[in-house]
Every structure is written in structure tokens, then in C-alpha cells.
N, C-alpha and C positions, 0 to 999 in steps of 0.2 A: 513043250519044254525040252522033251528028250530030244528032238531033231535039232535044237540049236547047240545042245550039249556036244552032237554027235559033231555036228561040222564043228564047232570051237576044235574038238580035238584033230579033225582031218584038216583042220589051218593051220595048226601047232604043228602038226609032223610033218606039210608040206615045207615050215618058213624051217622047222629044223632043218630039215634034210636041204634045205637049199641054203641054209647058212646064212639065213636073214636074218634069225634071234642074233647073231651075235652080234652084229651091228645096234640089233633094237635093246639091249640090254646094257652096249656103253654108250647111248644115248642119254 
């Protein structure tokens, strides 16, 4: 369960840092 925790977070700070959330949030 901790190893899916850990990537959810290292996918969240790759789509940050690449500036994908922002698109996916005014979706």
C-alpha cells in the first residue's frame, strides 16, 4: 500500500512540475 502511496506522490510532482495539473484541473 505504501509503494502506491509513494508513486501517486512522484506522479503528482512530475504532472506539477510539467504543468499538466493545470490543464487537468480546468478540465
Amino acid at each position: 500500500m505504501q509503494d502506491i502511496v509513494g508513486l501517486l506522490f512522484k506522479y503528482i510532482k512530475l504532472l506539477q512540475e510539467s504543468g499538466v495539473c493545470k490543464w487537468i484541473f480546468e478540465e
